[in-house]
C-alpha positions in Angstrom: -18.6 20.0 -7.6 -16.2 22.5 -8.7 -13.1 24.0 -6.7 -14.9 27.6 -6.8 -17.9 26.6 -5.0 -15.7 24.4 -2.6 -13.8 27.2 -1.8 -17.2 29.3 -1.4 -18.4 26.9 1.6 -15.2 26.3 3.4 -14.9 30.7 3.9 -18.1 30.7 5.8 -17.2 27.9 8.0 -15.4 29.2 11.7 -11.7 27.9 11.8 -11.8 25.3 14.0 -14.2 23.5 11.3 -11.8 24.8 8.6 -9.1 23.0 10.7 -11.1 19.3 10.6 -11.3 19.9 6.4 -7.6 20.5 6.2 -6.9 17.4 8.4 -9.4 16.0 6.4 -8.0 16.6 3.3 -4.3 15.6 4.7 -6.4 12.0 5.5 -7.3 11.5 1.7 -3.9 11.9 0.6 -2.4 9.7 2.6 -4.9 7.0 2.1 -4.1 7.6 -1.7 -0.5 7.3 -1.0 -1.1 4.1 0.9 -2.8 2.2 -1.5 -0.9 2.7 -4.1 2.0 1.2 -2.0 -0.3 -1.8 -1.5 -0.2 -3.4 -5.1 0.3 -6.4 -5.9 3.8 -7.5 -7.0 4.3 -8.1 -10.9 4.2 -11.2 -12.8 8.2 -12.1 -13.0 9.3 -9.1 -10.3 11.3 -11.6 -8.6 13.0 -12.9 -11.6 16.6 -13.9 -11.0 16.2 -12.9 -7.6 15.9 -16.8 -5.6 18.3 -19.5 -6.8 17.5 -23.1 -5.9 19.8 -25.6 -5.0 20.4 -28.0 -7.8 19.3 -31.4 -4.7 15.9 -29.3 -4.2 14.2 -32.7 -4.9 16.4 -34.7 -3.4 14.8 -36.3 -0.3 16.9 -34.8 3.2 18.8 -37.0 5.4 17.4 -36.2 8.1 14.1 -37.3 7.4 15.1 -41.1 6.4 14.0 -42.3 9.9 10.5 -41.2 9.1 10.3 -42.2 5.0 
């Protein structure tokens, strides 16, 4: 479907119909914009980002009365 014969249909629809295909139309572009916020992160984005503690795997004190 070309833009032409779009543009044919939609002038011999009344305007309150014309008014549902514009909000229509304002729909699909925000679902576009929406998933393309909704990717997954990157392999490595967080790089750098979170530091451990160099006793990570050292067991806690406060857990000795249940080890």
């Amino acid at each position: 479907m070309d833009t032409l014969s779009i543009a044919k249909e939609l002038e011999q629809l009344p305007n309150n119909l014309k008014q549902e295909v514009f909000d229509f139309i304002a729909f699909l572009k925000s679902k576009k914009i929406s998933n393309s916020k909704n990717k997954a992160p990157k392999f490595g984005s967080l790089k750098g980002k979170i530091k451990m503690q160099p006793n990570f795997d050292e067991p806690m004190q406060e857990f000795n009365d249940y080890v």
